[in-house]
Structure formats: structure tokens, C-alpha cells
mmCIF file of the protein (N, C-alpha, C, O) and its ligand, coordinates in Angstrom:
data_MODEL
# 
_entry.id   MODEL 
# 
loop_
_entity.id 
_entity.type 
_entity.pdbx_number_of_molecules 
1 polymer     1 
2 non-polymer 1 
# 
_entity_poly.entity_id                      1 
_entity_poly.type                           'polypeptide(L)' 
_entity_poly.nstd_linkage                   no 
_entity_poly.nstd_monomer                   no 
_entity_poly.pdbx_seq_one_letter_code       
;(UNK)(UNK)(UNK)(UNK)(UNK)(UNK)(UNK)(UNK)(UNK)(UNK)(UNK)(UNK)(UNK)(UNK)(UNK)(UNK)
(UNK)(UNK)(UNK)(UNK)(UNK)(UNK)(UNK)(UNK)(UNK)(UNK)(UNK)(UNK)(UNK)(UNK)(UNK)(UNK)
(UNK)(UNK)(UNK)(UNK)(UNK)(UNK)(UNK)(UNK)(UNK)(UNK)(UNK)(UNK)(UNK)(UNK)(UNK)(UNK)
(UNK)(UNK)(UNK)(UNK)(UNK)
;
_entity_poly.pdbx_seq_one_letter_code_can   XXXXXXXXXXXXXXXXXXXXXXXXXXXXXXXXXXXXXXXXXXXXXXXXXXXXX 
_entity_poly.pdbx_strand_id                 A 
# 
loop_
_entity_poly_seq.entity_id 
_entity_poly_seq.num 
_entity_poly_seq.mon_id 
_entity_poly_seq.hetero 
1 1  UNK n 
1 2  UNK n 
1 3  UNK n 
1 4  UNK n 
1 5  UNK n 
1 6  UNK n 
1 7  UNK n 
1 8  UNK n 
1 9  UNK n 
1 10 UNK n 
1 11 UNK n 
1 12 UNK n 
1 13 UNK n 
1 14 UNK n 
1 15 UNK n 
1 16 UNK n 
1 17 UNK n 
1 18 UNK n 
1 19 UNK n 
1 20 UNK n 
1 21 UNK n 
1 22 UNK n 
1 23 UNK n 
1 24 UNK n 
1 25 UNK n 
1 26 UNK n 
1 27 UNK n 
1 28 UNK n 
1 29 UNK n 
1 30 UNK n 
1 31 UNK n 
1 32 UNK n 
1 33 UNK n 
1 34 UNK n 
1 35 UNK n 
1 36 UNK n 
1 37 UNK n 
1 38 UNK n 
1 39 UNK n 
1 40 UNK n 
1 41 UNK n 
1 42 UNK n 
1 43 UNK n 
1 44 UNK n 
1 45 UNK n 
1 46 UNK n 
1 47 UNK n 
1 48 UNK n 
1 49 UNK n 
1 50 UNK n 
1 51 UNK n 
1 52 UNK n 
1 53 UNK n 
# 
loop_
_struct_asym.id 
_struct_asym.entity_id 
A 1 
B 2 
# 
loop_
_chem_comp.id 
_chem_comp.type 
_chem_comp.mon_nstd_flag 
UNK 'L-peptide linking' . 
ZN  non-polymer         . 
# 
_pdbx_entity_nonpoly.entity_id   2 
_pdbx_entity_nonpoly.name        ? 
_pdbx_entity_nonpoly.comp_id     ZN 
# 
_pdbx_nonpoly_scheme.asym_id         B 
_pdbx_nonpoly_scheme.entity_id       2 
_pdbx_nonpoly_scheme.mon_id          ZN 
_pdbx_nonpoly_scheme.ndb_seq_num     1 
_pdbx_nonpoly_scheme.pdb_seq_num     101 
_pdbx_nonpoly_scheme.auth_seq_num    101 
_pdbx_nonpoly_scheme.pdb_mon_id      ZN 
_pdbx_nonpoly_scheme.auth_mon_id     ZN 
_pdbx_nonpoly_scheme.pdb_strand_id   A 
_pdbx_nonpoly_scheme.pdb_ins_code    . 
# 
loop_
_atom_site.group_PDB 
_atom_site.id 
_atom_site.type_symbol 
_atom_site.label_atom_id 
_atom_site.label_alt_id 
_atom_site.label_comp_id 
_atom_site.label_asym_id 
_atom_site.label_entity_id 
_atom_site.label_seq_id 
_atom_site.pdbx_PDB_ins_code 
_atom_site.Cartn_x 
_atom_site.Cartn_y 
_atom_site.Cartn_z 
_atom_site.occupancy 
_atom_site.B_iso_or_equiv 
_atom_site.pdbx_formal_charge 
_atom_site.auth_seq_id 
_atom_site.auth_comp_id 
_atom_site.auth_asym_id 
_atom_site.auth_atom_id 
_atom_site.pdbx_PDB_model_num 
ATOM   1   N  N  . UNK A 1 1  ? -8.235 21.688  12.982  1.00 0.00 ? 1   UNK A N  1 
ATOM   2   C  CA . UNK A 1 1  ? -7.082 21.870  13.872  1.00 0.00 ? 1   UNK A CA 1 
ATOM   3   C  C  . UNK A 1 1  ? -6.939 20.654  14.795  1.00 0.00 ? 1   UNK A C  1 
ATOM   4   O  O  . UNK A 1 1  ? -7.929 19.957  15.020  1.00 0.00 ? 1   UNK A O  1 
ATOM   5   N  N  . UNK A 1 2  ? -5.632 20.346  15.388  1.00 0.00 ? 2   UNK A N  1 
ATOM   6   C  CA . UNK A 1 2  ? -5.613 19.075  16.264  1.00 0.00 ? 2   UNK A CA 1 
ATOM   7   C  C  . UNK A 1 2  ? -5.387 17.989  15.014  1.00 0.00 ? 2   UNK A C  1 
ATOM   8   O  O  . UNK A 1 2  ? -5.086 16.981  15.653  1.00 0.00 ? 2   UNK A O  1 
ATOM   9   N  N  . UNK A 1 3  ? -5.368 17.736  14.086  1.00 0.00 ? 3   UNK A N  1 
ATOM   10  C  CA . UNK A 1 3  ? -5.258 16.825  13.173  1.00 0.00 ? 3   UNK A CA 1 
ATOM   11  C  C  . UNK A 1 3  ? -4.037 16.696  12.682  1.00 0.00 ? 3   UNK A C  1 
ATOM   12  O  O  . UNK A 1 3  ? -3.618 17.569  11.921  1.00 0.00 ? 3   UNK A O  1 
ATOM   13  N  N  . UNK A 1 4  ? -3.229 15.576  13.026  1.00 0.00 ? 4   UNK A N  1 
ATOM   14  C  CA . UNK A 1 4  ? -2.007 15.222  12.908  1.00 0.00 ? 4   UNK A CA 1 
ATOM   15  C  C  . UNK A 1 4  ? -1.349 14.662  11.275  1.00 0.00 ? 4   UNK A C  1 
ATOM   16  O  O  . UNK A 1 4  ? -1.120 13.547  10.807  1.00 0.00 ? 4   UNK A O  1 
ATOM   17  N  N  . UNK A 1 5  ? -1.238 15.742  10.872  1.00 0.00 ? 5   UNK A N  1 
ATOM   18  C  CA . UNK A 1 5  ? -0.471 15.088  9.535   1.00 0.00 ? 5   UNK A CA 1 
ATOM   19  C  C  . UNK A 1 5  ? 0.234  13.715  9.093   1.00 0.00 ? 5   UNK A C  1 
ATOM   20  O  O  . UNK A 1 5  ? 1.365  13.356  9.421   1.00 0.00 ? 5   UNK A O  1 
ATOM   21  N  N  . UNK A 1 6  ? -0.518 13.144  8.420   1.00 0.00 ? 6   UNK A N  1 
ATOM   22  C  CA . UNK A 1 6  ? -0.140 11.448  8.015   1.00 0.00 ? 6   UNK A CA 1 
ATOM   23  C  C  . UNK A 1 6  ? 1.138  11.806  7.139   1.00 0.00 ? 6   UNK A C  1 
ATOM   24  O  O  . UNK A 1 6  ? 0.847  12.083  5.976   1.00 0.00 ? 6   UNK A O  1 
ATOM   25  N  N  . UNK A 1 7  ? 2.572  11.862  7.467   1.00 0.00 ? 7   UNK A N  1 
ATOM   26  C  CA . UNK A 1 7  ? 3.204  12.858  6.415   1.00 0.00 ? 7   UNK A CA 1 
ATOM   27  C  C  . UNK A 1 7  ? 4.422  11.406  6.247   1.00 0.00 ? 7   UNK A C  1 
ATOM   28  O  O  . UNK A 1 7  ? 5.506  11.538  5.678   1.00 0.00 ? 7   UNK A O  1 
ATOM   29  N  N  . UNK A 1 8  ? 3.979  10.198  6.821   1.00 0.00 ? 8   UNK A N  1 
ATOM   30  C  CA . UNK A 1 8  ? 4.933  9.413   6.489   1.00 0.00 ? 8   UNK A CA 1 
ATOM   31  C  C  . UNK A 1 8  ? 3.494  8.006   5.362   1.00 0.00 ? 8   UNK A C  1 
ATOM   32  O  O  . UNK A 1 8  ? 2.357  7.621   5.634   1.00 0.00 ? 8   UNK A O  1 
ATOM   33  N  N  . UNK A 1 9  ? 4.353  7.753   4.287   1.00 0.00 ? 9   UNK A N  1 
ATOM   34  C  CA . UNK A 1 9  ? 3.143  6.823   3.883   1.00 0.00 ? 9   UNK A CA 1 
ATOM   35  C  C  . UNK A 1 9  ? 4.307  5.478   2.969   1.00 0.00 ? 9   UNK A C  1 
ATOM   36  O  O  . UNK A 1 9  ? 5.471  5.322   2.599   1.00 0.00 ? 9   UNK A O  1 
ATOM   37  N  N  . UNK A 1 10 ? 2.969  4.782   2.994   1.00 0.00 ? 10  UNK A N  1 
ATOM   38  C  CA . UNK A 1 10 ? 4.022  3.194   2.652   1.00 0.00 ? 10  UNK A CA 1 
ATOM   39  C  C  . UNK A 1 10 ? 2.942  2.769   1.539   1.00 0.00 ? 10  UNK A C  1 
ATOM   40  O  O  . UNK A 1 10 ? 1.731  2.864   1.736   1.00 0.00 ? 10  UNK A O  1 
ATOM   41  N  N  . UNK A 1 11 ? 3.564  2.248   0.245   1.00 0.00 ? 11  UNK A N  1 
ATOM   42  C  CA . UNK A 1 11 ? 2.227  2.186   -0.839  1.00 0.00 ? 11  UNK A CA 1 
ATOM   43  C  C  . UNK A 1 11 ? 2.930  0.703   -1.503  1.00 0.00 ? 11  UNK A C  1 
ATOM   44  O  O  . UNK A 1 11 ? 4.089  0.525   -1.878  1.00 0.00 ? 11  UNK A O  1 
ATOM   45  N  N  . UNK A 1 12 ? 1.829  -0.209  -1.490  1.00 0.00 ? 12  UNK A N  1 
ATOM   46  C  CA . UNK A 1 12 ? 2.822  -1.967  -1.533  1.00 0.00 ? 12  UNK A CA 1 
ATOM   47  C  C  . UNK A 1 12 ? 2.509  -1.745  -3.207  1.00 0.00 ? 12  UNK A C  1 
ATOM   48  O  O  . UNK A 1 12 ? 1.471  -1.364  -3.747  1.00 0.00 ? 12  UNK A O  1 
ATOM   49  N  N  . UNK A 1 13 ? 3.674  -2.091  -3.740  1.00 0.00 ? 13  UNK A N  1 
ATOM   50  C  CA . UNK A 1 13 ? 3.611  -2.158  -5.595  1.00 0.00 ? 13  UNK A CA 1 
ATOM   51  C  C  . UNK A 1 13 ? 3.104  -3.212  -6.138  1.00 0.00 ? 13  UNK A C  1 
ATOM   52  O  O  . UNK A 1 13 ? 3.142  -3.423  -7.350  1.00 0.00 ? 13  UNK A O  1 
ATOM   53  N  N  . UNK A 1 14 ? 2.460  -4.150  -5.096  1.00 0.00 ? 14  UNK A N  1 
ATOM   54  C  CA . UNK A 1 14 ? 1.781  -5.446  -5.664  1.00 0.00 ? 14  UNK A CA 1 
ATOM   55  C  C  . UNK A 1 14 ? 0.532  -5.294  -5.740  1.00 0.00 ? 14  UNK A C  1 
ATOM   56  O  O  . UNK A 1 14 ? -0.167 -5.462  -6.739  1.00 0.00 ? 14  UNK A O  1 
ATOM   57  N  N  . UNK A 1 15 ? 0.275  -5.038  -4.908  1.00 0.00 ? 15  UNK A N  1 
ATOM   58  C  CA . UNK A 1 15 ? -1.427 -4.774  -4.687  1.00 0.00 ? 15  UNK A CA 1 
ATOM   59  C  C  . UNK A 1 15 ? -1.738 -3.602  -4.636  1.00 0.00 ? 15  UNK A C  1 
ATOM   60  O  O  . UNK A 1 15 ? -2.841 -3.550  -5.181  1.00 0.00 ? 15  UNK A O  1 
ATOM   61  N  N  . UNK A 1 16 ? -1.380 -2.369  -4.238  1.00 0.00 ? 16  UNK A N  1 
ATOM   62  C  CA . UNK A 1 16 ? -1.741 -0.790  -4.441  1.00 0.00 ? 16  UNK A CA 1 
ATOM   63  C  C  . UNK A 1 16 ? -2.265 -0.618  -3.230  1.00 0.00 ? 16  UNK A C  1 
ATOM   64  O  O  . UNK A 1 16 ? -2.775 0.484   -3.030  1.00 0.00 ? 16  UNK A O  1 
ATOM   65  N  N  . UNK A 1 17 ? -2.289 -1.592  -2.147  1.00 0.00 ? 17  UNK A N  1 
ATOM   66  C  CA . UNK A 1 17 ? -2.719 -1.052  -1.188  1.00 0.00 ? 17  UNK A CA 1 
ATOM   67  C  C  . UNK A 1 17 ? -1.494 0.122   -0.367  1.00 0.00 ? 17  UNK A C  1 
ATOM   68  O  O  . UNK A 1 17 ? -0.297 0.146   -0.653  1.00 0.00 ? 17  UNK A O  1 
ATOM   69  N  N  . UNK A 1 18 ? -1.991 0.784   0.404   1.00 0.00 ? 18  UNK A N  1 
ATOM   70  C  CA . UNK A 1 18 ? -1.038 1.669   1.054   1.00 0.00 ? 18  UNK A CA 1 
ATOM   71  C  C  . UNK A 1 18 ? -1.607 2.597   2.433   1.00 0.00 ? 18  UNK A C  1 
ATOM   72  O  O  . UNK A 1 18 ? -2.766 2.993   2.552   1.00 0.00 ? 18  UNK A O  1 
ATOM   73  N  N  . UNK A 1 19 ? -0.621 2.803   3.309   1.00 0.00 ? 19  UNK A N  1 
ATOM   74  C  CA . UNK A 1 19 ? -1.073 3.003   4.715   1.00 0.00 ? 19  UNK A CA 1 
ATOM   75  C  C  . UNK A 1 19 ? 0.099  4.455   5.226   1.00 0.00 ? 19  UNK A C  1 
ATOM   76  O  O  . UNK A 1 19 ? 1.244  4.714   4.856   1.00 0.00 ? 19  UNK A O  1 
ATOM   77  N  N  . UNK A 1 20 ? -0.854 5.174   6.234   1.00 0.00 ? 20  UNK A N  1 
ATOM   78  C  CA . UNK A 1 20 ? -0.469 6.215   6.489   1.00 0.00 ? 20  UNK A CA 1 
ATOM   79  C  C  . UNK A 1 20 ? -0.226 6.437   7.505   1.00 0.00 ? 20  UNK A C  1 
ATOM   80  O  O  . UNK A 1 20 ? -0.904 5.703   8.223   1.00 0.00 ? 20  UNK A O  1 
ATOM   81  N  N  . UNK A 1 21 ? 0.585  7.265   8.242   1.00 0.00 ? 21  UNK A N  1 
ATOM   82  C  CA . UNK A 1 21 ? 0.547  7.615   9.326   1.00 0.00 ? 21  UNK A CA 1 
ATOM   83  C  C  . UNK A 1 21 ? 2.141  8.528   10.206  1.00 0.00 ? 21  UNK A C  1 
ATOM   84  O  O  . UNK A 1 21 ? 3.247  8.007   10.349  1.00 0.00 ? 21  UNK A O  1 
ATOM   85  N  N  . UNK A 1 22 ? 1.823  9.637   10.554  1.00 0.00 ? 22  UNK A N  1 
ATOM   86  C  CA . UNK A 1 22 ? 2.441  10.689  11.706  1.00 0.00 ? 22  UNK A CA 1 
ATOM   87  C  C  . UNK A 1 22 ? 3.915  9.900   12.023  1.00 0.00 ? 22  UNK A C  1 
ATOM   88  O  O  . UNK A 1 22 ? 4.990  10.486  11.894  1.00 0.00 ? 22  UNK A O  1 
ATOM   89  N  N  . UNK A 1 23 ? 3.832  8.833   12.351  1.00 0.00 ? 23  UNK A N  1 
ATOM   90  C  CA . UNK A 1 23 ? 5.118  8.164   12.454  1.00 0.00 ? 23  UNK A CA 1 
ATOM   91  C  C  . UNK A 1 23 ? 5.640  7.097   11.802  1.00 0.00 ? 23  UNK A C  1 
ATOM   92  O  O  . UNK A 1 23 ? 4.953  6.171   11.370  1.00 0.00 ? 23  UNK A O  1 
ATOM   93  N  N  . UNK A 1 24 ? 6.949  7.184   11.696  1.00 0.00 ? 24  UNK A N  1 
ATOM   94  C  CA . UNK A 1 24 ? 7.336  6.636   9.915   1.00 0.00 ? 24  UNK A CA 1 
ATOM   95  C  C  . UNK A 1 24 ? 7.713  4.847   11.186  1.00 0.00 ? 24  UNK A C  1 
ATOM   96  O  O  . UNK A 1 24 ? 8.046  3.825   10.585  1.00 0.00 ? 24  UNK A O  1 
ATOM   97  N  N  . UNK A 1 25 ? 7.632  4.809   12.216  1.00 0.00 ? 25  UNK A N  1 
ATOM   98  C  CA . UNK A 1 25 ? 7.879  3.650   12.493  1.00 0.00 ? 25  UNK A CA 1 
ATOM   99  C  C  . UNK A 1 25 ? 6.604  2.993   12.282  1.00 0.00 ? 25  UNK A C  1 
ATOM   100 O  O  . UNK A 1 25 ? 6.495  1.900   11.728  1.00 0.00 ? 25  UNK A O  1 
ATOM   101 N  N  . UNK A 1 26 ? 5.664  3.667   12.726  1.00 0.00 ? 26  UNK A N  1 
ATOM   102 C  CA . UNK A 1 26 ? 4.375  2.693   11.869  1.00 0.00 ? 26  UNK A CA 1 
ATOM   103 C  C  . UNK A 1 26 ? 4.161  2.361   10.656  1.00 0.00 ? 26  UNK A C  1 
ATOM   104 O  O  . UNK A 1 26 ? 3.759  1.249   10.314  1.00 0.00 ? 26  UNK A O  1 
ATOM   105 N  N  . UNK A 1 27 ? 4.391  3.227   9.958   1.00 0.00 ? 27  UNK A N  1 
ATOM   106 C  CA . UNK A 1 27 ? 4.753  2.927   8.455   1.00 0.00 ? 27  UNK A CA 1 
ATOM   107 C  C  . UNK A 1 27 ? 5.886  1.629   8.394   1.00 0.00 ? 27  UNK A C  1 
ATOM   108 O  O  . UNK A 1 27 ? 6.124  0.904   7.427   1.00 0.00 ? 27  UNK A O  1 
ATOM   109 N  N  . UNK A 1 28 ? 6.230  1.609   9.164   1.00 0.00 ? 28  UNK A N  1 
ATOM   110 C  CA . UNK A 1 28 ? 8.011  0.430   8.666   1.00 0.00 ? 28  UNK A CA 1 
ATOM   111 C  C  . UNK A 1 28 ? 7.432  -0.634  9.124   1.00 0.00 ? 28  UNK A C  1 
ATOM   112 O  O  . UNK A 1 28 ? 7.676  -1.685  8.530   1.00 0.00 ? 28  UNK A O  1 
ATOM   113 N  N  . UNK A 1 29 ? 6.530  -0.662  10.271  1.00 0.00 ? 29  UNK A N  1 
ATOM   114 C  CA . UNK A 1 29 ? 5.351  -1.821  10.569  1.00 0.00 ? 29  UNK A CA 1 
ATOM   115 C  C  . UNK A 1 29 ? 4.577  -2.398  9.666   1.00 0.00 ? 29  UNK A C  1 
ATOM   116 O  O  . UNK A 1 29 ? 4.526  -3.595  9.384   1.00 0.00 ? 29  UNK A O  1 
ATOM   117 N  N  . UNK A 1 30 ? 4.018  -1.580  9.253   1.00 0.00 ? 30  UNK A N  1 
ATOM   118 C  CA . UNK A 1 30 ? 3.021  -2.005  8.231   1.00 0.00 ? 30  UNK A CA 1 
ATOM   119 C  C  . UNK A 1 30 ? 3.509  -2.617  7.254   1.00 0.00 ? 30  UNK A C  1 
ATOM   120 O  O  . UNK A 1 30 ? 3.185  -3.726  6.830   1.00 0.00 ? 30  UNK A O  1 
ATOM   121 N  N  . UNK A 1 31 ? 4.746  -1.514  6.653   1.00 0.00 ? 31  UNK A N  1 
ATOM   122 C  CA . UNK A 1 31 ? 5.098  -2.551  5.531   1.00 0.00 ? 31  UNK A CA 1 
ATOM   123 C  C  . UNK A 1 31 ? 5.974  -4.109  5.738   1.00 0.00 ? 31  UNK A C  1 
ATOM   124 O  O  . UNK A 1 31 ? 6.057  -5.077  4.983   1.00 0.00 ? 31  UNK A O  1 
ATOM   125 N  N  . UNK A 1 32 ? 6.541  -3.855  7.065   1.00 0.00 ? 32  UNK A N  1 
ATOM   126 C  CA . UNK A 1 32 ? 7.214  -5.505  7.540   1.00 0.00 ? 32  UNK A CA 1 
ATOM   127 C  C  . UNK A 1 32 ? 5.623  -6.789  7.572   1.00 0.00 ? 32  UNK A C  1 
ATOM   128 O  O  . UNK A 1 32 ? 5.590  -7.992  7.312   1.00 0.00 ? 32  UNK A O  1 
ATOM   129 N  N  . UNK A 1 33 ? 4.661  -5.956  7.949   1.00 0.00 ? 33  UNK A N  1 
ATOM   130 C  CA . UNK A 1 33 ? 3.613  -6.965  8.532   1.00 0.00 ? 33  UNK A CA 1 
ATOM   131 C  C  . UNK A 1 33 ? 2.531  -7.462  7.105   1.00 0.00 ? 33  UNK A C  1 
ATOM   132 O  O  . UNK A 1 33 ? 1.947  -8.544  7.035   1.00 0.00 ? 33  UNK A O  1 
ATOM   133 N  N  . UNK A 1 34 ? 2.480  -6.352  6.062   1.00 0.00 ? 34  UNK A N  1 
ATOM   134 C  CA . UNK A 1 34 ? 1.631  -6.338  4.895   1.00 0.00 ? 34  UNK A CA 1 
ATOM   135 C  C  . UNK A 1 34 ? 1.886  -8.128  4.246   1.00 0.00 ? 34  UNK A C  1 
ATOM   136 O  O  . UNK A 1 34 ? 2.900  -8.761  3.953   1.00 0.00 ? 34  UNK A O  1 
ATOM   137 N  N  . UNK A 1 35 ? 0.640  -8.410  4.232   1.00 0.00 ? 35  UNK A N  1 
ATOM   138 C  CA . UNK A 1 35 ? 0.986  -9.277  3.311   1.00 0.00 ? 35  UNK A CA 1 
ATOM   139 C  C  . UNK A 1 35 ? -0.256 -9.278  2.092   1.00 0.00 ? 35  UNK A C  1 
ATOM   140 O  O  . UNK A 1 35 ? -1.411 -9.120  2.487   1.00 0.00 ? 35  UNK A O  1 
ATOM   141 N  N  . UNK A 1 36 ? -0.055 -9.418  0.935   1.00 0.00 ? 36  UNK A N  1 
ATOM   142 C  CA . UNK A 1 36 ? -1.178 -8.909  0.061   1.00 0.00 ? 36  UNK A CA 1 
ATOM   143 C  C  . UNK A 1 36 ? -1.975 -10.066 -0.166  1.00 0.00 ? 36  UNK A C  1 
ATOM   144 O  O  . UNK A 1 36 ? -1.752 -11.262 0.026   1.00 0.00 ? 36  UNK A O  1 
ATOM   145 N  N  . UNK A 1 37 ? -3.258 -9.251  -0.760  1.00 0.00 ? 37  UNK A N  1 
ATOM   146 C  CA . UNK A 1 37 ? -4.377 -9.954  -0.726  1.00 0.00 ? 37  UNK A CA 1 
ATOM   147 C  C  . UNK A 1 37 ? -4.424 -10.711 -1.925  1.00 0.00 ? 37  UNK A C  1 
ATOM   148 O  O  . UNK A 1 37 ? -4.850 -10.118 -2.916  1.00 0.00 ? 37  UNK A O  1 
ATOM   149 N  N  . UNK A 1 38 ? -4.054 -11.977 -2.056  1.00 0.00 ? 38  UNK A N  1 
ATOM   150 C  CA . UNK A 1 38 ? -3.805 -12.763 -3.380  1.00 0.00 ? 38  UNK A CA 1 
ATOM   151 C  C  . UNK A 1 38 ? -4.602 -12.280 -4.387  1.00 0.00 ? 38  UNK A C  1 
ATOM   152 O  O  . UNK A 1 38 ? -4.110 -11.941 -5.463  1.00 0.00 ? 38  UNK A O  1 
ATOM   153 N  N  . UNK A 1 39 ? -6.076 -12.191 -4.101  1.00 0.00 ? 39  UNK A N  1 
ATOM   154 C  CA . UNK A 1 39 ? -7.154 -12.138 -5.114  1.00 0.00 ? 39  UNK A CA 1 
ATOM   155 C  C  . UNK A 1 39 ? -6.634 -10.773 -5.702  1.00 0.00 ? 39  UNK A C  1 
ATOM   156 O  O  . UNK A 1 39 ? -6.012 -10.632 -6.755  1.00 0.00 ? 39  UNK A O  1 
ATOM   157 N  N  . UNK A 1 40 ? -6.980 -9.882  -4.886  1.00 0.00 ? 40  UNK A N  1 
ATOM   158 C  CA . UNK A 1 40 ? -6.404 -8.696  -4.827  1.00 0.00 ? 40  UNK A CA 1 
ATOM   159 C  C  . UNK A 1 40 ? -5.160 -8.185  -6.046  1.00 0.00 ? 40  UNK A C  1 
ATOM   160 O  O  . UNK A 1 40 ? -5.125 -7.479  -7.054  1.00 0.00 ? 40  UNK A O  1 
ATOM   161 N  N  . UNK A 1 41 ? -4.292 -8.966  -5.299  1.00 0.00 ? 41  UNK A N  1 
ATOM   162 C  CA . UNK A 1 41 ? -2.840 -9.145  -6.216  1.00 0.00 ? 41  UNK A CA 1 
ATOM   163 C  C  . UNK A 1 41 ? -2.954 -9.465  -8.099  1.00 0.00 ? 41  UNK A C  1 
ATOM   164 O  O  . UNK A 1 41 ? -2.393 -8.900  -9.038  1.00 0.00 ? 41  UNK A O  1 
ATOM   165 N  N  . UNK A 1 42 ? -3.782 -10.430 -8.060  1.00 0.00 ? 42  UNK A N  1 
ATOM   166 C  CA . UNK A 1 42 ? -3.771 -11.227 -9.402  1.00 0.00 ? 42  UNK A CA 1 
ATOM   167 C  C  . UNK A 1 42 ? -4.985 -10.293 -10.028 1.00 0.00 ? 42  UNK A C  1 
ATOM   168 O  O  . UNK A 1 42 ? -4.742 -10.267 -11.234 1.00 0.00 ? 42  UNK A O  1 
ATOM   169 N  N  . UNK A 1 43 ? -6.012 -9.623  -9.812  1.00 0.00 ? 43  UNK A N  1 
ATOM   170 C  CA . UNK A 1 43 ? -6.731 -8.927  -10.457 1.00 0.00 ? 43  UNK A CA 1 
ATOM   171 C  C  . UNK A 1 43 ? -5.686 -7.897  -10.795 1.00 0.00 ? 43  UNK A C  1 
ATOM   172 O  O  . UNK A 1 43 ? -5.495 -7.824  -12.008 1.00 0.00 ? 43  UNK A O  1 
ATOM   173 N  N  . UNK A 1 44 ? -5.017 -7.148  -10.126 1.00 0.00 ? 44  UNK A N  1 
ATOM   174 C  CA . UNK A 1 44 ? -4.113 -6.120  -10.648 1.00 0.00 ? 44  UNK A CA 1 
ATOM   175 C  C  . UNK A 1 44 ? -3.316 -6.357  -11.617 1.00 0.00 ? 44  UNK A C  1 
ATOM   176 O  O  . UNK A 1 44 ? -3.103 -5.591  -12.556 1.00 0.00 ? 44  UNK A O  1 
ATOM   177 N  N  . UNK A 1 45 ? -2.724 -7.664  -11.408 1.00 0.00 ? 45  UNK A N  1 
ATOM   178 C  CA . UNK A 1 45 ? -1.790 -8.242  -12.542 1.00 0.00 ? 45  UNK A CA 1 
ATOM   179 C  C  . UNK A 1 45 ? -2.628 -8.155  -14.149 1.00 0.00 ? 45  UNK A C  1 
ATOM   180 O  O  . UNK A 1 45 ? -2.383 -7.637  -15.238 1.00 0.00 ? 45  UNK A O  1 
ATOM   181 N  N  . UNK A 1 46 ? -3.441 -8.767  -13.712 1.00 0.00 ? 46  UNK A N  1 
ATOM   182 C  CA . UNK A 1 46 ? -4.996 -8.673  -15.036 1.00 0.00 ? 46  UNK A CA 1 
ATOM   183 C  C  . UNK A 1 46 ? -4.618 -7.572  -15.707 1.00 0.00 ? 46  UNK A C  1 
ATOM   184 O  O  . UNK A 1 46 ? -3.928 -7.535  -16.726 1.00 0.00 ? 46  UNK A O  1 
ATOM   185 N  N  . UNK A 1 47 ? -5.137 -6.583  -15.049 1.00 0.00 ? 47  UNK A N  1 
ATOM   186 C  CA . UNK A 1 47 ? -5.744 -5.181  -15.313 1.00 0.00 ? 47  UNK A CA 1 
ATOM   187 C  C  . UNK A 1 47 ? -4.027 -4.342  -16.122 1.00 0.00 ? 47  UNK A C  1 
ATOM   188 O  O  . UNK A 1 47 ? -4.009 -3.501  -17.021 1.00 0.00 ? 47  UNK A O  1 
ATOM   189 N  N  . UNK A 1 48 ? -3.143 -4.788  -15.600 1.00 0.00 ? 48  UNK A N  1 
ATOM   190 C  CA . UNK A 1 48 ? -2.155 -4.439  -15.962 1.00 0.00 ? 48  UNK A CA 1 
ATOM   191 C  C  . UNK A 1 48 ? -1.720 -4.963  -17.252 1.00 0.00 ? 48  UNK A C  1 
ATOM   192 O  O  . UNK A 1 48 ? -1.698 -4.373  -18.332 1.00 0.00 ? 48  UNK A O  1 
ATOM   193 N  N  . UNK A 1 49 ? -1.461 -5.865  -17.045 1.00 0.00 ? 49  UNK A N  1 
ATOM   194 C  CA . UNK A 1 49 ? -1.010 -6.849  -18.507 1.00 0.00 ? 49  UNK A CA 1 
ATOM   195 C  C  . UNK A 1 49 ? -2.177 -6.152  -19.354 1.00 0.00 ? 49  UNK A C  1 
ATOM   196 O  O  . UNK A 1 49 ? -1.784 -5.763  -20.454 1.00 0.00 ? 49  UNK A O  1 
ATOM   197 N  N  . UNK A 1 50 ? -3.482 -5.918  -19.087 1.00 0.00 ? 50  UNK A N  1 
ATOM   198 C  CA . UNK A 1 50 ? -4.396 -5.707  -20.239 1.00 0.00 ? 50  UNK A CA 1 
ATOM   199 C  C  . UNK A 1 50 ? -3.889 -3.804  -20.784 1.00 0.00 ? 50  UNK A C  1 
ATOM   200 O  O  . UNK A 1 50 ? -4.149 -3.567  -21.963 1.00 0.00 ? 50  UNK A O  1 
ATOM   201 N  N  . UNK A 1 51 ? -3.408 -2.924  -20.183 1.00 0.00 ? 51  UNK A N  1 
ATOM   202 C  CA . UNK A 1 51 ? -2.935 -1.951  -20.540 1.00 0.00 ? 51  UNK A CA 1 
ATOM   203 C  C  . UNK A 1 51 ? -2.026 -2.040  -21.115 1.00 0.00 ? 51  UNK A C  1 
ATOM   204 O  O  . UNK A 1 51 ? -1.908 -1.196  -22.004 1.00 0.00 ? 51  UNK A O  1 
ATOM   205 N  N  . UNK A 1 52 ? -1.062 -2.910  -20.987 1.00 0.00 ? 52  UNK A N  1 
ATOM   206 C  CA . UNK A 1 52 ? 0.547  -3.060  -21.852 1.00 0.00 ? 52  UNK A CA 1 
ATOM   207 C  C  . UNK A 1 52 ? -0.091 -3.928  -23.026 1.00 0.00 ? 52  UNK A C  1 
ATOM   208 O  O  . UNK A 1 52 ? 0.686  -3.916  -23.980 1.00 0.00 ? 52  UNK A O  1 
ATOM   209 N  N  . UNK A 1 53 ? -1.081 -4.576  -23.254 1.00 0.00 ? 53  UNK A N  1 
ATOM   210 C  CA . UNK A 1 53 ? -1.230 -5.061  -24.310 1.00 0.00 ? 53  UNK A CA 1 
ATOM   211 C  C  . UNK A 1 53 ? -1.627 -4.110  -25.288 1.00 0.00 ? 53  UNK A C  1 
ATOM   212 O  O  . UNK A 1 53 ? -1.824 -4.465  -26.450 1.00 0.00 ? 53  UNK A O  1 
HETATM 213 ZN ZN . ZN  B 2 .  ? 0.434  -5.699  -1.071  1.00 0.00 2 101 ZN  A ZN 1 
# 
């Protein structure tokens, strides 16, 4: 009880990272401020291309 529902969420399609939170203006933060983690980024690309192959 007392635990505030994360009921707004932001999920970046480059990297899969994604962030939560009670108010959707933090969410609109996050995603203005996100910038992805190159390494991050290009392993996913990997991993992807290797499923469509
Ligand atoms: Zn990202």
C-alpha cells in the first residue's frame, strides 16, 4: 500500500531501454533527454538482423 502506480511508461525502439513513472511528464522527459547507448544500440541491431536471417 502507499505505492504509486508507474502507469505512464516510455520504451526507446533503438535500444529497448525504457522508463517509468506516475507522471506522464516525466515520461516526456525522459524520452526528450534519452540518448542511447551506442554499444548498446548496435548489439541489438546484431541480435536482430541475426533473427530475420
Ligand atoms: Zn535508446
Amino acid at each position: 500500500m502507499g505505492r504509486v502506480p508507474l502507469s505512464h511508461i516510455a520504451r526507446c525502439q533503438r535500444c529497448a531501454e525504457s522508463f517509468a513513472s506516475s507522471r506522464a511528464a516525466e515520461v516526456d522527459d525522459w524520452t526528450d533527454g534519452h540518448r542511447c547507448d551506442p554499444e548498446l544500440a548496435a548489439l541489438l541491431v546484431l541480435v536482430t538482423e541475426r533473427r530475420a536471417a
